[in-house]
C-alpha positions as CSV (number, residue, x, y, z in Angstrom):
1,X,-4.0,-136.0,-19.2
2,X,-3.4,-133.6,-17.8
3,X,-1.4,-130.9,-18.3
4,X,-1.8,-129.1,-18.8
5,X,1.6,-127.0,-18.9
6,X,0.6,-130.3,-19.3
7,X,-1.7,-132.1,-18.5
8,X,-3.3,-132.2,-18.3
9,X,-1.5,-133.1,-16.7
10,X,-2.7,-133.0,-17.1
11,X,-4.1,-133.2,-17.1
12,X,-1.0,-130.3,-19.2
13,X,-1.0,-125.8,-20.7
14,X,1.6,-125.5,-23.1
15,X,4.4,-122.7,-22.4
16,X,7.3,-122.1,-23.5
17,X,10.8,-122.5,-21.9
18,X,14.1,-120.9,-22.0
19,X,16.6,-123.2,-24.4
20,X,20.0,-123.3,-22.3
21,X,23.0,-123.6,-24.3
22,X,25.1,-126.7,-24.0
23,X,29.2,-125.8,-24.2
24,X,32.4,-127.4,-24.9
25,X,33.9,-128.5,-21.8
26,X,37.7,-130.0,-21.3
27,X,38.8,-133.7,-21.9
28,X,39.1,-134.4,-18.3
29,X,35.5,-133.8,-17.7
30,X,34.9,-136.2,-21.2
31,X,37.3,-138.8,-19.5
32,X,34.8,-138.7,-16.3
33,X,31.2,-138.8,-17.9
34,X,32.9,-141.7,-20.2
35,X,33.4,-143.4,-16.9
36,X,30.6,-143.1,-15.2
37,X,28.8,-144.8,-18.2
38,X,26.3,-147.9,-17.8
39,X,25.4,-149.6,-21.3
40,X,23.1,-147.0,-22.9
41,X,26.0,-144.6,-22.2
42,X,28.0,-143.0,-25.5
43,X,31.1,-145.0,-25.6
44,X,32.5,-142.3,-27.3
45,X,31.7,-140.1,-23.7
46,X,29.5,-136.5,-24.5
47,X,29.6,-133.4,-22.3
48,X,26.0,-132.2,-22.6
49,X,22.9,-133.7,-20.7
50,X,19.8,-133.5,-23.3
51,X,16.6,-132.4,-21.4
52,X,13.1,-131.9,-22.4
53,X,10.3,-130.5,-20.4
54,X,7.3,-128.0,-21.4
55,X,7.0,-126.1,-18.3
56,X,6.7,-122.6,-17.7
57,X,9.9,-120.7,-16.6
58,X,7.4,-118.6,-13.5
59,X,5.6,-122.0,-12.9
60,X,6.5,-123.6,-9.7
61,X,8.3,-127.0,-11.8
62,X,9.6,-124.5,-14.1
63,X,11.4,-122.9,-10.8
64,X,12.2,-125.9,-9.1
65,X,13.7,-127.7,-12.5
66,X,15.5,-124.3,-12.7
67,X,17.3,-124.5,-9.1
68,X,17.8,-128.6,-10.0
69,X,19.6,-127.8,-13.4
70,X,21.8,-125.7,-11.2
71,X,22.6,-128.1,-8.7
72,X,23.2,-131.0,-11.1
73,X,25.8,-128.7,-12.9
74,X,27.6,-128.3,-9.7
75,X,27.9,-131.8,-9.0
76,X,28.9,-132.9,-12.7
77,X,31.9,-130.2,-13.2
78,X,32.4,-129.8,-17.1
79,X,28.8,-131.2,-18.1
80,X,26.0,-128.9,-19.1
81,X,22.2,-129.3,-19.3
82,X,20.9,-128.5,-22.6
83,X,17.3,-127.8,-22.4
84,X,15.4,-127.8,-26.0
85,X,12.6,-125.9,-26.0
86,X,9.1,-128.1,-27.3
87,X,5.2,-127.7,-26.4
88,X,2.8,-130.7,-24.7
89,X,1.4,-131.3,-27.7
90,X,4.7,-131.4,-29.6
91,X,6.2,-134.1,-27.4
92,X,2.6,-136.0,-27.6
93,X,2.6,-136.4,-30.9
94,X,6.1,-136.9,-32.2
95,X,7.4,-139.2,-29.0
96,X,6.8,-142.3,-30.9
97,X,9.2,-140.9,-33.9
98,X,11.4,-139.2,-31.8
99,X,12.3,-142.1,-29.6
100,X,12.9,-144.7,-32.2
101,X,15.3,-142.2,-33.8
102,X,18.9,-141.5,-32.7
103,X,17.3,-137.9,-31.6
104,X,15.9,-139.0,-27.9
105,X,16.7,-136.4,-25.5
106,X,18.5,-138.3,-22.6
107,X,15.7,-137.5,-19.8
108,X,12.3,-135.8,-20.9
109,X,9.1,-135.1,-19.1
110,X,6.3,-137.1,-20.7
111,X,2.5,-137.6,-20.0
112,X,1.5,-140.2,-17.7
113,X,-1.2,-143.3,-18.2
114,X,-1.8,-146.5,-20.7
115,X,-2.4,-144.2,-24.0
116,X,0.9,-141.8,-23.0
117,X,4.0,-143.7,-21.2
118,X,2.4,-147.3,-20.4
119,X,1.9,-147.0,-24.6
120,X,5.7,-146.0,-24.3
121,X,6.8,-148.5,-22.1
122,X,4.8,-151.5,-23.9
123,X,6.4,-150.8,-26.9
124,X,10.2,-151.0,-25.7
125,X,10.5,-146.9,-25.9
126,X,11.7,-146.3,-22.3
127,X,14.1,-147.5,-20.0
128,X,13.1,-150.0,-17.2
129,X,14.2,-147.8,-13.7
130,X,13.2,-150.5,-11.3
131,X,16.5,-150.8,-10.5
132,X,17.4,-147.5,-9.9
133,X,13.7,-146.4,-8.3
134,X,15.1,-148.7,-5.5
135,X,18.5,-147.8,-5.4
136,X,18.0,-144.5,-5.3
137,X,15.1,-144.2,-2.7
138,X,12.7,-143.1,-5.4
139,X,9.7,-145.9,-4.5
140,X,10.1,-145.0,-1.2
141,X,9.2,-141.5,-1.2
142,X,6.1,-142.0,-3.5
143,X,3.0,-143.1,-1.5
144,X,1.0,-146.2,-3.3
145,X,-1.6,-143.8,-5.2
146,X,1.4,-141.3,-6.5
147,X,3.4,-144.7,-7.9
148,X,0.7,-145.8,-9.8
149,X,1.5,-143.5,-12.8
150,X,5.1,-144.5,-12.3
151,X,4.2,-148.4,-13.2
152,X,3.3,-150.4,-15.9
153,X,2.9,-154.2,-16.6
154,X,3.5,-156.2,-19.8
155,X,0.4,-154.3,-21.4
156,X,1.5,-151.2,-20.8
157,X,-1.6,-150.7,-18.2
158,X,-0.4,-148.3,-14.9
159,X,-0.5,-149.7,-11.5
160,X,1.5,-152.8,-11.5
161,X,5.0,-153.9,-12.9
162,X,8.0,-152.7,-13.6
163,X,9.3,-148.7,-13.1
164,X,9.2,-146.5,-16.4
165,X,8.8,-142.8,-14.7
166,X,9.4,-141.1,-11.7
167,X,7.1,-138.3,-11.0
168,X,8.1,-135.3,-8.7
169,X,5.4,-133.8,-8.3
170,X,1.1,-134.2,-8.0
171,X,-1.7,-132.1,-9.1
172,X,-5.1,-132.6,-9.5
173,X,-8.1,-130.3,-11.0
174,X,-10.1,-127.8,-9.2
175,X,-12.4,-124.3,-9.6
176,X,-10.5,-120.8,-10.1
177,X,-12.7,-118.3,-9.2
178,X,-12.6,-114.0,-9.1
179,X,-13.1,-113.1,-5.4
180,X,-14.2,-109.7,-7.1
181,X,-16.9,-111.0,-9.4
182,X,-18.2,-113.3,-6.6
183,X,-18.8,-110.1,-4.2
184,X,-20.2,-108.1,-7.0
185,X,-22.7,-110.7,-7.9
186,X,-23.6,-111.3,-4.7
187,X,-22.4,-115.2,-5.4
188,X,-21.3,-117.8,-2.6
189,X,-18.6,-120.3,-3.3
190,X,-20.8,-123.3,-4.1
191,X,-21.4,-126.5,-1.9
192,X,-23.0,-128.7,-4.0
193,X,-23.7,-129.5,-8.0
194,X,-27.2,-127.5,-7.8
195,X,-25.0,-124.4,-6.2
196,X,-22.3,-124.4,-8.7
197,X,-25.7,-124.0,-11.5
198,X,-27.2,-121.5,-9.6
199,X,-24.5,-119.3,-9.4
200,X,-23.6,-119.5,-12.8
201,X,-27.1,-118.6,-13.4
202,X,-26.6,-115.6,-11.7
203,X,-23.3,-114.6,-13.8
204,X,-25.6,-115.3,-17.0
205,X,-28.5,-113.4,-16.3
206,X,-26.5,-110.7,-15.7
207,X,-24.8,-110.6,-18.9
208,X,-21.8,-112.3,-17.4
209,X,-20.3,-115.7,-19.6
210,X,-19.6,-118.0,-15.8
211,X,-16.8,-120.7,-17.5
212,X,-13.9,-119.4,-19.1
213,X,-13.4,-123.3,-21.2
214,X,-11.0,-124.6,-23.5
215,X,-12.5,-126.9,-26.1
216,X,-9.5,-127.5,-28.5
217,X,-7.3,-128.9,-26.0
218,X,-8.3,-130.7,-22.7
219,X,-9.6,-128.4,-20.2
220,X,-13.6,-129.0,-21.4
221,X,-13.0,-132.9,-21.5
222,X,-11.8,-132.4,-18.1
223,X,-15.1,-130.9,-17.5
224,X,-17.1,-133.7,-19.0
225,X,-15.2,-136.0,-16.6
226,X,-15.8,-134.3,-13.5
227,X,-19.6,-134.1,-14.5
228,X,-19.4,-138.4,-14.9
229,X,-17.5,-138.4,-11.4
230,X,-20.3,-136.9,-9.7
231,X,-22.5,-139.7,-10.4
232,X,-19.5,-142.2,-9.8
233,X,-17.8,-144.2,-7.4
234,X,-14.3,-145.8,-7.3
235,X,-15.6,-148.9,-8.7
236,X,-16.5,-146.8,-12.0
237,X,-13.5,-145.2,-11.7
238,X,-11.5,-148.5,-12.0
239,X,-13.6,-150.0,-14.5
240,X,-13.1,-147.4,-16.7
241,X,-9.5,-146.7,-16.2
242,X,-7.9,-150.5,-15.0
243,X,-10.6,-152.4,-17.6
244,X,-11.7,-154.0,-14.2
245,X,-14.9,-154.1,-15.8
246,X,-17.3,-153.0,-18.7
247,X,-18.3,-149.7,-19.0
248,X,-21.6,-148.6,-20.1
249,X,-20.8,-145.3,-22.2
250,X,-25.1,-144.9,-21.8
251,X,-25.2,-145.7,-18.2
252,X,-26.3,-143.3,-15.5
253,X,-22.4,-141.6,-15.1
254,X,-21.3,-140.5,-18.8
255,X,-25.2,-139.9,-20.0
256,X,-25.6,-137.6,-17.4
257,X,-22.4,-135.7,-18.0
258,X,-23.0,-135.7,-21.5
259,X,-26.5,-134.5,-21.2
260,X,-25.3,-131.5,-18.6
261,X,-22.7,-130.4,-20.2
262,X,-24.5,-129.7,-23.3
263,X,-27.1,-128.3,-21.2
264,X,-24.7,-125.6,-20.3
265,X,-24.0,-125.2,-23.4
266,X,-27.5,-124.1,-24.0
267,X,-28.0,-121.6,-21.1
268,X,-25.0,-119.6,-22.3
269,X,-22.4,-120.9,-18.8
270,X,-20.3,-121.9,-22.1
271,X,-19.5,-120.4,-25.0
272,X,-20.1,-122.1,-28.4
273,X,-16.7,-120.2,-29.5
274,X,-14.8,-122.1,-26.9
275,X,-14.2,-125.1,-29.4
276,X,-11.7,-122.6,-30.9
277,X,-9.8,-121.8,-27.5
278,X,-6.7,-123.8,-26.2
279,X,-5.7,-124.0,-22.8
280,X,-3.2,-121.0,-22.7
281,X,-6.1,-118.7,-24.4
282,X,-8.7,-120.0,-21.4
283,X,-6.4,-119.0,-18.9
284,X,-5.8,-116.0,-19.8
285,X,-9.0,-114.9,-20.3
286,X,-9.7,-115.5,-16.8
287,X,-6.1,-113.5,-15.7
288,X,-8.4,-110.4,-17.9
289,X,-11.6,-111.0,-15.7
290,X,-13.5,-111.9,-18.3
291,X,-14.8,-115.0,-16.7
292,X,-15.7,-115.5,-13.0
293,X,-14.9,-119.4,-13.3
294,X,-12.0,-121.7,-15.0
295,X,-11.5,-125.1,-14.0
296,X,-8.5,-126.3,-14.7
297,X,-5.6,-128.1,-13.1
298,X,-2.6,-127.3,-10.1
299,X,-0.8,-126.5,-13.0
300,X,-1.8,-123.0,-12.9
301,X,-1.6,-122.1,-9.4
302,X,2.1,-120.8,-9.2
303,X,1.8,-118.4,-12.3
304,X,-1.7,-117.5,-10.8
305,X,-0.4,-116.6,-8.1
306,X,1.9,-114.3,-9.6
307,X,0.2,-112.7,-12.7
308,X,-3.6,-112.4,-11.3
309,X,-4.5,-108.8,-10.1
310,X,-7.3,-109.3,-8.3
311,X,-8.2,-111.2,-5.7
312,X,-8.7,-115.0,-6.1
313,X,-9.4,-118.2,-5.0
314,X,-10.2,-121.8,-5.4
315,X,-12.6,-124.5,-4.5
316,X,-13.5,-128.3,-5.6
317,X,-16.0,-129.1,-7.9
318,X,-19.0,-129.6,-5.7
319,X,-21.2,-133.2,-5.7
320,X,-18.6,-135.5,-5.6
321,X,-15.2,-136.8,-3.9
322,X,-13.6,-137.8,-6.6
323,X,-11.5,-135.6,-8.4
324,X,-9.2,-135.7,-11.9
325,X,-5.8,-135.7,-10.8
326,X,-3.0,-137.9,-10.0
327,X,1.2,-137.9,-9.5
328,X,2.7,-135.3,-12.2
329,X,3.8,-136.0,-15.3
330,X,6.8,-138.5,-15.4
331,X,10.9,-138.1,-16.3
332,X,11.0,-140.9,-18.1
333,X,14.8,-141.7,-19.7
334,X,13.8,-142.9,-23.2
335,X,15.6,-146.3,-24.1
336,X,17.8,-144.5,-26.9
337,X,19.2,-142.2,-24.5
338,X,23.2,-141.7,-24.6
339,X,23.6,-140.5,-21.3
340,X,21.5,-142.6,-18.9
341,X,23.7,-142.3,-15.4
342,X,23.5,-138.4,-15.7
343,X,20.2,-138.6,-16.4
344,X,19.2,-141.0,-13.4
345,X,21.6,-138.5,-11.4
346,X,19.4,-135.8,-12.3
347,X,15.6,-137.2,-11.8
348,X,17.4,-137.7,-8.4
349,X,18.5,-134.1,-7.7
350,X,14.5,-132.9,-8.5
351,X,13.5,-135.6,-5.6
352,X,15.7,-134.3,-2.8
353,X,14.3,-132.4,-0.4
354,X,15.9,-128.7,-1.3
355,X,14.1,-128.9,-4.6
356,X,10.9,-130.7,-3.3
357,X,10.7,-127.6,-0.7
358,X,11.3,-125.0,-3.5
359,X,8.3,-126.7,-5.5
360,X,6.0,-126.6,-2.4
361,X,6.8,-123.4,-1.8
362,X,6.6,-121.7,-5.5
363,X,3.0,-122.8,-6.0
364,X,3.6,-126.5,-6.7
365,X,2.5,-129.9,-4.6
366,X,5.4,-131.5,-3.8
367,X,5.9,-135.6,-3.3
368,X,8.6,-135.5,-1.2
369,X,9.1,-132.4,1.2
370,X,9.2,-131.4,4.8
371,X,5.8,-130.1,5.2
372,X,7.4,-127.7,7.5
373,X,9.2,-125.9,5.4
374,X,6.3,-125.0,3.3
375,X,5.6,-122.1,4.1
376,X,3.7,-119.6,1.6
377,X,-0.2,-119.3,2.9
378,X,-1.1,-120.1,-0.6
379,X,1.0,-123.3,-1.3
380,X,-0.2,-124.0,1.9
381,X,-4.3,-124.6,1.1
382,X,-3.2,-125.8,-2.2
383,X,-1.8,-128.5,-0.5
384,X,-4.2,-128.7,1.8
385,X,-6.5,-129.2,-0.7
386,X,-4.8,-132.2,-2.8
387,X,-4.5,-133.6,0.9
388,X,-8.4,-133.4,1.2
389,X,-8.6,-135.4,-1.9
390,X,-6.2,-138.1,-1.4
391,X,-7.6,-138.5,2.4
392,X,-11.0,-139.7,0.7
393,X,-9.9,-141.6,-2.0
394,X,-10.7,-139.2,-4.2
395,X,-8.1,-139.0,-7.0
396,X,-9.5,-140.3,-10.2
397,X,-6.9,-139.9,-13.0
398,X,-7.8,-138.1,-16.3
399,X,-10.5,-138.8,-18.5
400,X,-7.7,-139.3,-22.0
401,X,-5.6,-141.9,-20.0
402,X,-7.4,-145.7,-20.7
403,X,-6.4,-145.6,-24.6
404,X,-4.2,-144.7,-26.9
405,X,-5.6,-141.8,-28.9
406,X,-7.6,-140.8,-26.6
407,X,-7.5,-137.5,-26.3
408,X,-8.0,-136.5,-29.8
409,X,-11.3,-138.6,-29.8
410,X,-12.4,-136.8,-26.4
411,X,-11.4,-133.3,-27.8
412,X,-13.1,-134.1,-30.8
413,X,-16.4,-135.4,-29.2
414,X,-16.1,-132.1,-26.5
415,X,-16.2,-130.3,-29.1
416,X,-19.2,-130.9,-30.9
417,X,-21.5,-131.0,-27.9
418,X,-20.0,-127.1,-27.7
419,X,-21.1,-126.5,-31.3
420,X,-24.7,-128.7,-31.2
421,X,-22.9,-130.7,-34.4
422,X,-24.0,-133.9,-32.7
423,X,-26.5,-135.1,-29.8
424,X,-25.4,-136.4,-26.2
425,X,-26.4,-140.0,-27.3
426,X,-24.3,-139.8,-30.9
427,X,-21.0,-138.2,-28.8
428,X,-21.7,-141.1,-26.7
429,X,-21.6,-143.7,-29.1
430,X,-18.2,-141.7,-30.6
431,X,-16.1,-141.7,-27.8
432,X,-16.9,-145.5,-26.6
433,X,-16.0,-147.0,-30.0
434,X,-12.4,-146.2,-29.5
435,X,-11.9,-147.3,-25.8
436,X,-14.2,-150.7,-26.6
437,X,-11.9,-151.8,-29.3
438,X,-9.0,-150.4,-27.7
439,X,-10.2,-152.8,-24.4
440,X,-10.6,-155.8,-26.5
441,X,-7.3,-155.2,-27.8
442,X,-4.8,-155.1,-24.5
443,X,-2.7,-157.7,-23.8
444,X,-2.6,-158.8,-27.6
């Protein structure tokens, strides 16, 4: 997941959005959005394009979606967007219900992988955009890695088959850290696994709490992964994820991030309190320097860069090159929709490269822009960054994504190696109970 304002995307953090009012507009405009109908079109024609999405008005999608709602206005005279105002974990879990009812909005951001859209997609929810992915350009400007979230076969597993999303954006998870509280430590930007614990060592014996973590939503599950990844390779990473091959939940990648993160938990680099925090609440805490550390997701970095008053920076998690993350969440046009050609029209306006610029540039990783027209330094090494990733192989999903579910049982299993309710070997055994029968269970 991500998220994250996702994730989660997400791995995504849930904000909240500005609802824009949809308006009456003249016959002749009726007369034209009748026309340009294809079959899941309102016969009856409609003025008003119904969009959901859950990100941030400052964050760099929120911007860009902004500027694309605009544009699409201009180029559909008489036809407004309506944009309804709804949370991550809103959308996750009502879009079953709300996409089997006469309610669908007619192009809505949705969570990518098997448990969120290939789920979706398997069970007839969402509209097939092969078709218009090819028509339109849209398979051509995502590389092979990005697409992947974008497909799903029969089973409703990512990587193969038909087009159910179009993502216009990427992300991927990294380490926010105070510049300030760094220096007045007397702490170096870590290299490896051992540096990272050494330095939050430091932070603790000095009365300082190192991770600001989120243990009712996904940011400390996120954690957990990144702790199996160091141990991993990208065999692992498709086992787990494709069901390429068993995984051992006891083997030497989730019993040693199992084990370490409750660890942590012991030497005070996370709170026991933090199974109480969401997402929003973690970042904010960090935004009020009461935590040297967060790591958390590209979903942050634009309003970071805008609301942080102190000096900043980020970094990879050390020990490994392979990294949660993937493309961004999708626009997806559920099957129900009314309006499907205006909502194809406008999935297209957020991939030109105006829009793709305005992302790169407002703190956001663009999929389709001209690198030289990104110009802010700080877009520019969060770029770089996700570039560093993807150059290595690196990008390994979320941890949520193989099973439907999934992210309740991961929260849920997070959270009580936080409070010491349950061993590393019993939170083991927890979370692989799920995803086995799950596993045994696809293609049925």
């Amino acid at each position: 997941m991500s998220k994250r304002f996702d994730y989660e995307s997400g791995a995504q953090v849930i904000t909240r959005i500005r609802i824009a009012a949809a308006v009456a507009a003249a016959s002749l405009a009726l007369g034209a959005l009748a026309a340009c109908g294809d079959g899941g079109e309102d016969a009856g024609g409609g003025n008003t394009l119904k969009l959901w999405h859950y990100e941030g008005a400052d964050s760099a999608m929120g911007i860009a979606w902004t500027e694309a709602i605009k544009q699409f206005e201009a180029a559909h005279p008489g036809v407004k967007v309506a944009v309804e105002e709804k949370s991550f974990e809103q959308i996750r879990q009502s879009a079953n219900m709300i996409l089997n009812s006469g309610d669908a909005p007619d192009v809505m951001e949705y969570n990518k992988g098997n448990a969120s859209a290939g789920l979706l997609s398997k069970q007839g929810l969402l509209t097939d955009l092969t078709a218009e992915a090819g028509k339109r350009g849209w398979s051509k400007a995502l590389t092979p890695g990005l697409a992947t979230t974008a497909r799903y076969d029969r089973r409703g597993i990512m990587g193969d088959g038909n087009w159910y999303g179009v993502p216009n954006y990427a992300e991927y998870v990294m380490a926010y850290y105070n510049k300030d509280l760094f220096a007045k430590y007397h702490v170096q930007v870590p290299a490896s696994l051992a540096d990272l614990e050494a330095a939050m060592d430091t932070f603790k014996r000095n009365g300082v709490t190192p991770l600001s973590v989120g243990g009712a939503e996904y940011p400390a599950q996120q954690i957990l992964y990144l702790l199996a990844l160091s141990k991993a390779d990208r065999a692992w990473v498709e086992d787990y994820q494709l069901y390429k091959n068993k995984v051992d939940f006891h083997g030497p990648q989730l019993s040693f991030a199992a084990n370490t993160f409750a660890d942590w938990v012991a030497k005070g680099y996370i709170d026991r309190n933090a199974t109480g925090i969401k997402a929003e609440d973690m970042g904010v805490a960090w935004e009020q320097q009461r935590y040297p550390i967060m790591i958390s997701g590209s979903w942050w970095y634009g309003r970071m860069v805008k609301e942080a008053t102190f000096q900043w920076g980020t970094f990879l998690f050390p020990g490994t090159k392979l990294q949660p993350g993937s493309s961004g969440n999708l626009w997806v046009v559920p099957a129900k929709a009314k309006h499907k050609q205006l909502a194809y029209d406008f999935i297209d306006i957020t991939m030109q490269r105006g829009i793709q610029n305005l992302l790169g540039n407002s703190g956001g990783i663009p999929v389709a822009a001209d690198p030289a027209q990104i110009t802010d330094p700080k877009s520019k090494e969060l770029i770089a960054n996700f570039e560093a990733i993807t150059g290595q192989d690196g990008i390994a999903f979320y941890p949520d994504w193989p099973a439907p579910g999934y992210y309740d049982v991961l929260v849920a299993g997070v959270q009580k190696l936080i409070n010491g309710s349950a061993k590393p070997d019993a939170v083991l055994d927890e979370i692989a109970k799920p995803y086995n029968d799950n596993r045994a269970n696809v293609g049925k």
